[in-house]
N, C-alpha and C positions, 0 to 999 in steps of 0.2 A: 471400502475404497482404500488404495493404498498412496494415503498422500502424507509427508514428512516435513519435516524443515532441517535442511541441514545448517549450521553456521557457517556464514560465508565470513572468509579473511582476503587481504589484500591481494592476493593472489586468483581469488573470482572477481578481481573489479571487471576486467577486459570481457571477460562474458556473460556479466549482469550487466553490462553495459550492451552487449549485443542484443540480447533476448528485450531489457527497456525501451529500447531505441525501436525494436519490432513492434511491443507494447502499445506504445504511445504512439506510434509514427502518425496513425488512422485519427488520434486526438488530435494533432500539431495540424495535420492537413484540414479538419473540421472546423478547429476555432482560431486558426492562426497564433496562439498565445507562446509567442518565440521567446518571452522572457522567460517564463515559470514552468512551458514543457519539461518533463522526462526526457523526453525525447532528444531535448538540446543539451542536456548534461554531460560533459566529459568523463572519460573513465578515470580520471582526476580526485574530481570530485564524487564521484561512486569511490572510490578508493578513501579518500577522507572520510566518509560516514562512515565506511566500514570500520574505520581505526577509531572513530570516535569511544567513550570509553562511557559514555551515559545511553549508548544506544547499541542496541543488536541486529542486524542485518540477518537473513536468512534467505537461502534458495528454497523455491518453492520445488521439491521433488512428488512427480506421479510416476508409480513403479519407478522407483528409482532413476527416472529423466527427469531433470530439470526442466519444467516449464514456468516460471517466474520466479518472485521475490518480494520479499515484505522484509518491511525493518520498522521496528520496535523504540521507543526513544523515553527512554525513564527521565521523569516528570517527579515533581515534588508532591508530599502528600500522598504515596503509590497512586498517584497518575501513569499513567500511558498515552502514548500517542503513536497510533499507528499513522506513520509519514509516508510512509508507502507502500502500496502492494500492487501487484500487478500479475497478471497469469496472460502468456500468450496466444493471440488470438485465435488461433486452432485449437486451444482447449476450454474456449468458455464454453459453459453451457452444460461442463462437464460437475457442476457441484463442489470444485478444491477449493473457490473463495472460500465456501462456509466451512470445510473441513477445516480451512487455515485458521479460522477467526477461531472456531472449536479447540483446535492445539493451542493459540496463544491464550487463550482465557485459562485453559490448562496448566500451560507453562509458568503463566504470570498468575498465580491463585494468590498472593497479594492485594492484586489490583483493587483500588475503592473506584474508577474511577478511568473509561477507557477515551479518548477523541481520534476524529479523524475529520477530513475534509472529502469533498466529494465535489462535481460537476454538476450544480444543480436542474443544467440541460442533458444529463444522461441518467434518463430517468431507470434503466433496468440497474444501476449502481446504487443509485437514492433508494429502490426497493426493496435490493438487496439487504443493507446497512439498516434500514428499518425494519426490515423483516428480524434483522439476527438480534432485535432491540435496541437500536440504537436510535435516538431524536435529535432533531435538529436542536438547536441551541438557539436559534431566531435571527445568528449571525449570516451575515453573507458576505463577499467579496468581489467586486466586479475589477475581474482582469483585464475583457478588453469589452466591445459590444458584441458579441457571440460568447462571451462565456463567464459566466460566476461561479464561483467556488460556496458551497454550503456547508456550515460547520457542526460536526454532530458529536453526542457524547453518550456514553453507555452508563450505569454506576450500576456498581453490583452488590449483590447484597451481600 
């Protein structure tokens, strides 16, 4: 499969903002969570993480078309925190989530130590993340009454 990460700069905020905002839309509409959506972010603030200088942002490209984005957040102790990823919806199902998680474990061969959060009402994301060995941490998060956030952590050998 031909899936890459390129390094997105301030200059992709306006269209990781677009392709986000498609991302999430189907989220925002399900659980109503107007505060903490993707989907409500400005291309603003996608432009501030981008420049941030303890995290890496990346386009998710398949055959060289961008279809999503993940970004990366260096953590103390090589920790990591995948903050976010996302692949649009006409291409799930296609296997890039796990090739993405594959290249950053790659990239980051550091890492002691990966997290991320998840929806703990979308259960084919929860299966995902456990499948690629990740566990829950016990943590949760109740956003509104349709939706909690699960907190999960990988450690590598």
């Amino acid at each position: 499969m031909e899936i890459s990460l390129c390094k997105a700069d301030a200059s992709d905020a306006a269209f990781i903002h677009e392709m986000q905002v498609k991302a999430f839309m189907p989220l925002l509409e399900k659980y109503k969570d107007y505060e903490t959506s993707p989907a409500n972010e400005s291309v603003e603030q996608i432009r501030d993480r981008i420049n941030q200088s303890f995290a890496d942002y990346y386009m998710i490209k398949y055959f060289d078309i961008a279809v999503g984005g993940v970004r990366i957040v260096k953590k103390d102790n090589k920790a990591y925190r995948v903050s976010i990823i996302f692949i649009l919806p006409e291409h799930h199902g296609k296997g890039i989530a796990q090739q993405v998680f594959a290249i950053i474990e790659q990239r980051y061969k550091d890492a002691k130590k990966w997290e991320l959060d998840s929806i703990i009402q979308e259960q084919r994301n929860c299966y995902l993340y456990e499948k690629l060995g990740y566990r829950s941490t016990g943590e949760t998060k109740k956003i509104n009454d349709n939706l909690t956030l699960v907190f999960y952590e990988k450690h590598m050998s």
